[in-house]
N, C-alpha and C positions, 0 to 999 in steps of 0.2 A: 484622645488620651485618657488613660485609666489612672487607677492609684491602686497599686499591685503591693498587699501586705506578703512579707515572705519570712514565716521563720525558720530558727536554725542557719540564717542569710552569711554569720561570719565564715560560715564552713567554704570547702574548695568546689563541691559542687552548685550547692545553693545561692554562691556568689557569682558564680557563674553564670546562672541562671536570669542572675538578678542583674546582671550586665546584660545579657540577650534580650531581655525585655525593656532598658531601658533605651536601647536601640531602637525599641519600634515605635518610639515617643513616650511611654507610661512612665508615670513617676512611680518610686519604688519608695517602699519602707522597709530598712532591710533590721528585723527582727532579733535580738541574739543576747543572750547570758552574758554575753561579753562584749561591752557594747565597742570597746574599740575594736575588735573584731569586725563589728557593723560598721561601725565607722570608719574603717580603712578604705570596705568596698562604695562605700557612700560616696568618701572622697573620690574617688576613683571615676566613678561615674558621671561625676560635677565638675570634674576636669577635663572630661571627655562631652563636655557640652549637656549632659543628662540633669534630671533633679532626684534625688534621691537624701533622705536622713538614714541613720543611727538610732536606731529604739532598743534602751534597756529593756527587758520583758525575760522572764521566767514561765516559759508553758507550761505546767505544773501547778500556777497561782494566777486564780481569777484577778485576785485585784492586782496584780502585776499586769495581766495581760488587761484588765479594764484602764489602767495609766496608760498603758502602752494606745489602746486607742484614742483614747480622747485627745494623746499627742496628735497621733497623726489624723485624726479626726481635724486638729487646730490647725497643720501644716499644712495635711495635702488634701485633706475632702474624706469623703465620705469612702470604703474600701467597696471598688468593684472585684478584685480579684484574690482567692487568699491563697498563696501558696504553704503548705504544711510540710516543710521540709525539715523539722527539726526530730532526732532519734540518733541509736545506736544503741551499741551491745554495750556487757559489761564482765568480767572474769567470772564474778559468780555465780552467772549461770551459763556456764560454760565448762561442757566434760573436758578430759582431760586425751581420753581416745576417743575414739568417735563407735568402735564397737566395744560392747562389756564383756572384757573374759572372767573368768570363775578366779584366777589371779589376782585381777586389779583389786580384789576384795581385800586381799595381804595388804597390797602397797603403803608403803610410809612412807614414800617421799615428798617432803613437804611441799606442799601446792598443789599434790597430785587430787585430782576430783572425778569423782565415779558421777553415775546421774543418783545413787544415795548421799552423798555429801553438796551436791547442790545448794546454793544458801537462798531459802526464801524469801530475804531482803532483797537479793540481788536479781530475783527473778521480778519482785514488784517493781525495782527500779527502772529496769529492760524493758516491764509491759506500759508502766505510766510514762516512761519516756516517750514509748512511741504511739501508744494510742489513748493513752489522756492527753499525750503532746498535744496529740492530733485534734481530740476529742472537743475541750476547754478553747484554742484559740478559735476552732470554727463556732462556737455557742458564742464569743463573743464579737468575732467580727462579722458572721454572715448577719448579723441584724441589720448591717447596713444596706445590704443584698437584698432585699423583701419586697418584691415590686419594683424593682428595677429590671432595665436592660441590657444583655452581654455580660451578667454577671454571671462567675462560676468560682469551683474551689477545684483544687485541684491535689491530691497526698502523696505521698511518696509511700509507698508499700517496696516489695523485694521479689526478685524471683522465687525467691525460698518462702514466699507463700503458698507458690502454687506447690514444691515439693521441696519439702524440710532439707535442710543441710547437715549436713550429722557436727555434733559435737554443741551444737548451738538454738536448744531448742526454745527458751525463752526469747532469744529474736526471732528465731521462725515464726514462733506464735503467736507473735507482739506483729508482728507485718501479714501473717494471714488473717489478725484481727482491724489490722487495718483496712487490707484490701475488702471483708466484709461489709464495714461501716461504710465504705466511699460505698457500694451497690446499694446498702441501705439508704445512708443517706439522697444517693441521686432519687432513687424514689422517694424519699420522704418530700423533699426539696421539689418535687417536679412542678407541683402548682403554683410555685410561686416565684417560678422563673431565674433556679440558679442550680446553674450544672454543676455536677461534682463527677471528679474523674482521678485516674489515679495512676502514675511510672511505677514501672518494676525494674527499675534497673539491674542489672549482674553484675557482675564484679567490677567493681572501679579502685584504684590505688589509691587510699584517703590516709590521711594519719592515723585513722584508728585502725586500720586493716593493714598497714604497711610492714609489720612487724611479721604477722604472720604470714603474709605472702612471699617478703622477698626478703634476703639475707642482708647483711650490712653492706657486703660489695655489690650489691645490685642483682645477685641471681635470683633465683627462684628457689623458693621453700618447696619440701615434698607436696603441701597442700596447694603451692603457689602452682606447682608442674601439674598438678591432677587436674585444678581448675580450668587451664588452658589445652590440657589434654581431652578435657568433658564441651569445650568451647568453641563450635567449629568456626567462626571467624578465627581463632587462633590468638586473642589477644587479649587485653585487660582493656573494658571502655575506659574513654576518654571522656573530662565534664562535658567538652562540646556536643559529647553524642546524646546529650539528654535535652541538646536546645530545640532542632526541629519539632519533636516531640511538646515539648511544651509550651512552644508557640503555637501551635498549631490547637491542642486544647485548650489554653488560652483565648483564643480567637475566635469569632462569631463565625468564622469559616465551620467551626464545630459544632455549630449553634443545634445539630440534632444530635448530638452526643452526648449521653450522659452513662454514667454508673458503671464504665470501661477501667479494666486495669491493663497497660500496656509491658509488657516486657520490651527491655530495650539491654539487652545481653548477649548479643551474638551468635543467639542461637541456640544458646547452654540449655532453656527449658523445652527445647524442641530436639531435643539428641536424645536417644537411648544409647548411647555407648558404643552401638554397636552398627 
């Protein structure tokens, strides 16, 4: 049995995750800005015979994330595994079309955004969410990591690190900075016995992506149709498709693995279109 810290844990994939794992015996910390959001999947897990808490924690603030351990330091031990699943986009750094015509430069309609109206706020908030997320909870839980065994970390990066997504270049960048760090980091990390490794997942239907994928009746968005037209599975992933995956790097079965970013999207980074 491990103590597997996870944050971002309220969300529909992360929680999900954090169920998978607590399947395989590990006690879970499920991490989150919103703690009854953590708290729900907590319960969930302790119903279903698991152990698992609810940890307030802001990744963004050390001494948030330093409370957040010392809880679970109190509750469940010492952290052998950190899951970094917390991130996402935000409007502001987000075009409005995905190519610039010599036009959109006219445009007034309100909300409308070229990559010149871009808000520099909104791009720091996009990169510190996803790789100071990242950055800050591993400086303070892998300390428990240091000389131990079967410990690893594991980040959630994106397919659109390997090639950008048009319209959405602040998360692109924010997850190809991810995906960097975890290569760095597994070498940094290598002497001292904890693996870091890293999911790409592709499109998955989350609250924050639901809007612009699918319509209110359930269809598909232009952008919704291009994604599964670029997707040769044909579909939108499912959270469960991120759990082999993560058990699997998770586990000493991996124990020669390090500094890997996996795509887990159907194939969408392995298509040319054509």
């Amino acid at each position: 049995m491990k103590t597997v810290v996870i944050t971002g844990a309220g969300g529909v994939l992360c929680g999900t995750l954090a169920k998978a794992l607590a399947k395989q015996g590990h006690q879970i910390a499920l991490l989150d800005l919103k703690k009854e959001a953590a708290d729900a999947i907590a319960n969930e897990i302790n119903a279903a015979g698991g152990k698992a808490i609810g940890v307030a924690a802001n990744v963004l603030e050390r001494e948030s994330l330093e409370a957040a351990k010392k809880e679970v330091n109190e509750k469940l031990g010492s952290c052998d595994i950190l899951v970094n699943g917390a991130g996402g986009n935000h409007p502001l750094g987000t075009t409005s079309n995905p190519f610039l015509l010599e036009e959109d430069l006219q445009n007034t309609t309100e909300g409308f955004k070229t990559f010149f109206d871009l808000d520099a706020e909104g791009i720091k908030f996009v990169f510190n969410l996803n790789f100071i997320g990242t950055l800050l909870p591993t400086q303070v839980f892998s300390k428990d990591m240091i000389g131990r065994k079967g410990c690893s970390i594991l980040n959630i990066s994106s397919m659109n690190a390997f090639t950008p997504l048009t319209k959405i270049p602040a998360y692109s960048g924010a997850k190809a900075a991810v995906s960097n760090f975890t290569q760095w980091l597994a070498v940094h990390f290598s002497k001292v016995g904890i693996r870091v490794n890293a999911l790409a997942p592709g499109f998955f239907l989350t609250d924050q992506n639901r809007a612009l994928l699918t319509t209110t009746d359930g269809n598909l968005t232009p952008r919704g149709n291009s994604i599964i037209d670029q997707t040769p599975m044909g579909r939108f992933g499912e959270p469960e498709d991120l759990i082999s995956t993560t058990l699997y790097l998770c586990d000493d079965a991996s124990s020669f693995v390090t500094g890997v970013v996996i795509p887990i999207d159907g194939g969408f980074s392995a298509y040319s279109g054509v």
